[in-house]
N, C-alpha and C positions, 0 to 999 in steps of 0.2 A: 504494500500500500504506500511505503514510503517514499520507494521509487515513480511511481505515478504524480504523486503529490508534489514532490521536488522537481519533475519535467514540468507540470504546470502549475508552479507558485504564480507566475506573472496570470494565468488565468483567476487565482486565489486575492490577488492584488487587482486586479481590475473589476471583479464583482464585490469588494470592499469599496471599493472609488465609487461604484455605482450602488449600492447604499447608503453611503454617504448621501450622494447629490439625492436619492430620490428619497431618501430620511430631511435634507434640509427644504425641498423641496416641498412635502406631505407638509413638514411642520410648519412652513411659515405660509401655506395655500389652505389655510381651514376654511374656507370657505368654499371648496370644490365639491361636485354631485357625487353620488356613490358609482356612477356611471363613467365618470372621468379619474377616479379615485380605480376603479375597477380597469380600465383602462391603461391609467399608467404601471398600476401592479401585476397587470397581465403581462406587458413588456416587460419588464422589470424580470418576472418568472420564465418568461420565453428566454430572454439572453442567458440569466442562472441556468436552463435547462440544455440550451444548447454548449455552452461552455461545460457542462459536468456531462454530456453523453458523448462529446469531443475527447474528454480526459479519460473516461471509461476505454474507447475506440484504442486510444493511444496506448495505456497500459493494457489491452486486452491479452496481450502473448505472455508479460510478465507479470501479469498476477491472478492469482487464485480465488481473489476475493472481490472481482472486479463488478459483482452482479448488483453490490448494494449503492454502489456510485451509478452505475446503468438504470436503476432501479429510480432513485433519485432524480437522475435527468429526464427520466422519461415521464416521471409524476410530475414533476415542474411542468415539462413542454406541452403536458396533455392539460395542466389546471392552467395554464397560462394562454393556450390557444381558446379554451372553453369560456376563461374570463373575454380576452379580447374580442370574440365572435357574439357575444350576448351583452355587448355594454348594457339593454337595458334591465339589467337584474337589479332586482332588491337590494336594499340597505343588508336586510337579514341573510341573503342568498350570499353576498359578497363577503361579510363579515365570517359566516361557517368554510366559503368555500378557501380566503386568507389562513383563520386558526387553522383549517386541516392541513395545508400546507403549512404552515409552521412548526405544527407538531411533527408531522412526519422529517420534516428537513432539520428539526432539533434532536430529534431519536437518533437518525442515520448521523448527524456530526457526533453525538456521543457514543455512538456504535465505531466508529473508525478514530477517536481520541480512544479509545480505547484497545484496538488494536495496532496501533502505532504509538501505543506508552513508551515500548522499551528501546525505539526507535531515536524517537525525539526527546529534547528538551523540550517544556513550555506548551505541553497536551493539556494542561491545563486552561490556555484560554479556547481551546479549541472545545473543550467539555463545557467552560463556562458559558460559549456560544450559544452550546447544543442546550443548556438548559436555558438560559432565555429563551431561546427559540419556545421550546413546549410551556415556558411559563407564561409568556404572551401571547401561546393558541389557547391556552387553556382561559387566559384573562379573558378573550375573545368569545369562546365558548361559553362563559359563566356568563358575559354582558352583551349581548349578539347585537342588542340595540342598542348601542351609547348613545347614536346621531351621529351627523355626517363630521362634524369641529369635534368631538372628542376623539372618533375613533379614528381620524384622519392626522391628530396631533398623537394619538397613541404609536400611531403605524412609523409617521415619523421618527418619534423618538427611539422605538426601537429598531429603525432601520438602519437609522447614525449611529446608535450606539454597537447593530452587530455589524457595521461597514467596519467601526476601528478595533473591531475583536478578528475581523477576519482578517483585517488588514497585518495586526501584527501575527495571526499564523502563519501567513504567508511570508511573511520575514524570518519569521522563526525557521520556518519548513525550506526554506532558500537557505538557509546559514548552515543549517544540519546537511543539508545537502554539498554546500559546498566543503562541510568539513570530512565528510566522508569522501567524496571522491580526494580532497588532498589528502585522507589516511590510505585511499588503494593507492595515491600512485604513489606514495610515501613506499609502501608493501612492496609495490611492481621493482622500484628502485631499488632494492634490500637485495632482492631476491635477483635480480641478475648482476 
């Protein structure tokens, strides 16, 4: 999994940059419909989905375990094409069909922090991701109707907050990376 991850940190850094912007964006447009609100989060889940079934595709010869990132991408790209395609759903529709993805996409980040514990340093914000993620579907789930300015300042907030959680796993995940290939070629060196 580690190997996957460290070919595509710069994907893991550019869907944090795109959290950010559409976390600052959500926050500071409270007054947008649930229509355009479902709209922008359906884009948002289509590039997440295609970026994680690209990284699946890529590591698909060298890993074992490559079926819960494939799994991943392809729940994104199916709840992200279904938001996009029905801008005129519900407050309530939009809100369930958000928590489920969150839930799902916070489970699978703690499912792969967890298999990549003894890989990396710093699985930890990668865990801590993964439980925001389910504690803000779950927030979701309890309160389905906030209204369009709560739940559209809620989304935000936690968009920018998991854009600079992802941001730094990807740093993290680039550093471990680059210090393992300079420990084989250190090896490579030794040995002839």
């Amino acid at each position: 999994m580690l190997k996957s991850l460290s070919r595509s940190w710069w994907m893991l850094t550019l869907k944090g940059i795109l959290l950010i912007i559409f976390g600052l964006f959500a926050f500071f447009s409270t007054t947008i419909t649930a229509a355009t609100l479902a709209l922008y989060f359906a884009i948002l889940i289509i590039i997440d989905g295609v970026f994680t079934i690209v990284a699946a595709i890529r590591s698909w010869q060298d890993e074992e375990d490559h079926w819960l990132i494939l799994a991943e991408g392809i729940l994104s790209l199916i709840i992200g094409t279904l938001l996009f395609l029905s801008p005129g759903l519900t407050l309530l529709i939009v809100s369930f069909t958000i928590a489920f993805w969150f839930i799902f996409i916070g489970i699978s980040r703690i499912a792969m922090a967890i298999q990549i514990r003894k890989e990396i340093e710093g699985e930890g914000w990668m865990i801590l991701g993964g439980v925001l993620m389910v504690a803000f579907g779950c927030i979701i789930f309890a309160r389905p109707a906030l209204g369009y300015e709560s739940l559209t300042w809620l989304i935000g907030m936690f968009c920018f907050l998991a854009g600079i959680v992802i941001l730094m796993v990807s740093f993290r995940i680039r550093k471990a990376a680059a210090h393992i290939k300079e420990h084989i070629h250190e090896l490579k060196e030794e040995s002839m």
